[in-house]
Every structure is written in C-alpha cells, then in structure tokens.
N, C-alpha and C positions, 0 to 999 in steps of 0.2 A: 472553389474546388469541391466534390463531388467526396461526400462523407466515406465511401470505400478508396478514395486516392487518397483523401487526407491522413486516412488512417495507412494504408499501403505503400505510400510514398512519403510521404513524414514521422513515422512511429520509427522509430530507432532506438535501443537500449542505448544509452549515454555512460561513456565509461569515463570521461571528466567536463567538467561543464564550464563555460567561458567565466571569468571572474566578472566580467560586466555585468553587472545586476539589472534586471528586466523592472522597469516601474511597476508599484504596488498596484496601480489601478488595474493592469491586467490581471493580476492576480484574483484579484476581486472581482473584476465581471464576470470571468469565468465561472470562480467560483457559486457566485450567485445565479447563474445559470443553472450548472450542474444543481444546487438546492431547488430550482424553481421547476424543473423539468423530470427530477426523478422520482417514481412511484415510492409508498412503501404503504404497507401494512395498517390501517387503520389511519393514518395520517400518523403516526406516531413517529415515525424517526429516530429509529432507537439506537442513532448513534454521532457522534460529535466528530467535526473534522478540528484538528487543531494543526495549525500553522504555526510553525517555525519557521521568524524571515531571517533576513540577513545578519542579525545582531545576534543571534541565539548560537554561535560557530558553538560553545564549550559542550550545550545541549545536543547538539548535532554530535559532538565529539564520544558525548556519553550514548546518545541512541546506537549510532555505527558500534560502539563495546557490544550491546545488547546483541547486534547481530552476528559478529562473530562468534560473539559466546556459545551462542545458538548454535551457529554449521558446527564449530568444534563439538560440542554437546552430541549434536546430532552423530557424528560421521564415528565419537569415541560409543557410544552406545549401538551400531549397527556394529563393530566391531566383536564389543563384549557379547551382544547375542545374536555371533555368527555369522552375521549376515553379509558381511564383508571382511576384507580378511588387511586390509591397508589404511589409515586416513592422512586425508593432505596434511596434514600437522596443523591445523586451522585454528589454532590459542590465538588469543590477545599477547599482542607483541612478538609472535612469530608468523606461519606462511599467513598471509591475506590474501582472498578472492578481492581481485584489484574491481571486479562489476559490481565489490558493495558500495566502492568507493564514494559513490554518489551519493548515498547514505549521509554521509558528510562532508562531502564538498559543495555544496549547492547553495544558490542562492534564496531557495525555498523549499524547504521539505513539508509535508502533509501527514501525517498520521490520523489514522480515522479509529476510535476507540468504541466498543457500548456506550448507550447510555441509557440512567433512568428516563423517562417520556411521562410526562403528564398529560390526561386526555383531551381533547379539545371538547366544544360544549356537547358536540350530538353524541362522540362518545362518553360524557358523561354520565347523559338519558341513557344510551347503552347499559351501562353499565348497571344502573338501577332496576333493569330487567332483566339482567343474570349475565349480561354481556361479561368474560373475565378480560382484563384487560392488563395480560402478560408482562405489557414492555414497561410496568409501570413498578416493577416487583424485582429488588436487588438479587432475590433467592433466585429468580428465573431469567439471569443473564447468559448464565450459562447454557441452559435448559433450550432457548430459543438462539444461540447465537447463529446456528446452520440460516437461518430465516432471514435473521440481520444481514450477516454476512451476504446473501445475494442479494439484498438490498445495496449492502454496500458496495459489492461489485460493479452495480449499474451505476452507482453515483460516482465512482470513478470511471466506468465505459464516456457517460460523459460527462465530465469533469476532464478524463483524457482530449476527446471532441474538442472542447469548448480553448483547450490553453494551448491546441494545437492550433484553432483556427486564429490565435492570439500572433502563432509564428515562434510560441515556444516549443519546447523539447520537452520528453516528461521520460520518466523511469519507474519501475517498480519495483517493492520487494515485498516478502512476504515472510523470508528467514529473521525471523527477531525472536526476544523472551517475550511471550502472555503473560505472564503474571505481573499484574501492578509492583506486586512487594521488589521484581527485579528491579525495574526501572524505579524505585525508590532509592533500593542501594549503589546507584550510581548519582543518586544526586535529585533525579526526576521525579520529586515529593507532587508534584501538579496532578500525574500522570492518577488517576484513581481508579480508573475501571480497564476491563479486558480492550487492548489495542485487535487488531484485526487487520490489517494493509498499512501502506506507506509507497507515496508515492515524492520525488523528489520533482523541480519542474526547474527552468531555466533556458538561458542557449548554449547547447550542447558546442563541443570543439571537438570530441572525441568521441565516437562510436564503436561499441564494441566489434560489429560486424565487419568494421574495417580493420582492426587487429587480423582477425580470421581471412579476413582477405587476403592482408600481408604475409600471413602463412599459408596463404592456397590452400584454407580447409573451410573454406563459408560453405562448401557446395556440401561438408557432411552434415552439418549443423540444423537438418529441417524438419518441419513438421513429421509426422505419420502422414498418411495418406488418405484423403478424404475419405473414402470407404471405412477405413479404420474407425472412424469417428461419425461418422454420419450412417446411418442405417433405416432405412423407411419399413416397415411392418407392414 
C-alpha cells in the first residue's frame, strides 16, 4: 500500500484497543526503522523513546492521571483568565475525555522524553574548533526543545508509517504534565527529563470516528480548508 493510503485509510484515532496483545517483534522493527530513517540535528538525538509494554498497566494508570490533570489544569485556568467562561468538569475521578482512554488501555504506549546527547567522533573535532554543541547541556533543554520537538515529530510521522505498515493501530496525545517532578509524584521516579509526545499503538476495536458517526456528526468534525493552511508566496 501506497504511503498516502496507508496513512488515509488506516490512521484512525483508537478510542479502545483489542486486549490481544500484538508480538513484541513488531514493536521493534518498527521501532528500529523509525530510529534508522529519521534525520536530526548533528546526529545528536536529543531525545529517548521509552516503551511501556504490556506489564507496565499500573505505569500506564499513573501516566493517563498526568493527562487528565493536564485538560482539567488547562480548561480551570482559561476559565480564571476569561477566556472561557464553562469547563467539562475534567478532575481525576470525575468527567473523562473517554479519547484519552488509550492513554491507558493499550498494549504499548511510547513516550518520547529530551535527552542529554553525547557527540559522536567528528562532532567531537567540531567542537574543538568552537563547534557548541547544545544537545549536550542539561541548562539548554529547554532552550532548544522547539528543535527537538520537530525532530521528534518526524520520528513518530515514521514510526506512525512503520507500526501501521506492521497492520497496527496507533494514537496520539500531546495533553499530559512536562515537568519531571509531576510524573515523580505519581510514582514515575524513571521519568527524569522534559516528556514531549506520546503515542499508544496496538489493534484498535474502537474508533473514535465511528462514535461520530453514530451521532451523524463525523461530517462536522474536519479539517480547515486547504487554502487555510497552505499559502504559496
């Protein structure tokens, strides 16, 4: 299949995911694709994926907190300055966005964090002649995370690719807490640098789109308009 169908016709947001657990080795090829194929910055990689497989449910239990915490956070602070004037009631242990679900029900979730990057030999030599070499520097995680972050974008565009052409399903989120010290206080001591995406993968049962269906409102649900986005100079 033809990389714009694969993505066009198999990309589906997963609102619950089959309990059948997909073997590890796809996991892995893929993954090792997506490393083998995506550019970055110096050869540096200044960021770590870390897998959560099927044994980790409690970890998964604690991450899913994080991102509630978050939408509620969120929706109570547009509130307080103005900006909206309602929020879904979105606490831990009250209303749930059921499409974080996947958050924590999966048989693999992905978390992609910073990280510190060691040079390799020629940016070594680099460096020796004034090269600075950013991704190497705790103080300047923050500083460069815009950078990372489209790195790490492409390394999940494929990484998406790669666990789709496997015949799984994949999801994403981006609503969670950044700061380490959150994901500390739930339990997640491993967790030590700035998270940045999260994606869940598996065989999907349930699709969001087909909720919307069910309510004859998928047709409101769509992009902008290419013009909107796209603009030639």
């Amino acid at each position: 299949m033809k990389h714009f169908d694969l993505l066009e016709q198999k990309r589906k947001h997963v609102k619950t995911y089959s309990k059948k657990i997909p073997p590890k080795e796809l996991i892995e090829r893929a993954l090792w694709k997506a490393w083998k194929t995506s550019p970055s910055k110096n050869n540096a990689m200044a960021y770590q994926a870390l897998v959560w497989g099927p044994d980790k449910e409690l970890e998964k239990i604690a991450i899913h907190s994080l991102v509630v915490k978050c939408h509620a956070d969120v929706e109570d602070k547009a509130v307080t300055d103005g900006q909206a004037t309602i929020t879904q009631g979105a606490k831990v242990g009250g209303y749930e966005n059921p499409y974080y679900r996947h958050i924590r029900e999966n048989p693999y979730l992905i978390t992609v964090h910073s990280r510190l990057s060691t040079p390799n030999k020629f940016y070594e030599r680099q460096v020796k002649t004034g090269h600075f070499y950013d991704q190497g520097f705790k103080s300047h995680i923050e500083k460069i995370v815009d950078s990372v972050a489209v790195e790490v974008g492409i390394f999940i565009a494929n990484l998406t690719n790669y666990l789709l052409e496997e015949g799984l399903d994949i999801s994403y989120n981006s609503c969670f807490k950044r700061r380490p010290e959150e994901w500390h206080k739930v339990g997640l001591k491993m967790v030590d640098t700035r998270p940045i995406v999260m994606l869940s993968c598996g065989w999907g049962k349930k699709y969001r789109y087909e909720d919307l269906r069910e309510l004859k409102i998928q047709h409101e649900d769509i992009k902008p308009e290419i013009g909107d986005i796209i603009k030639w100079i």
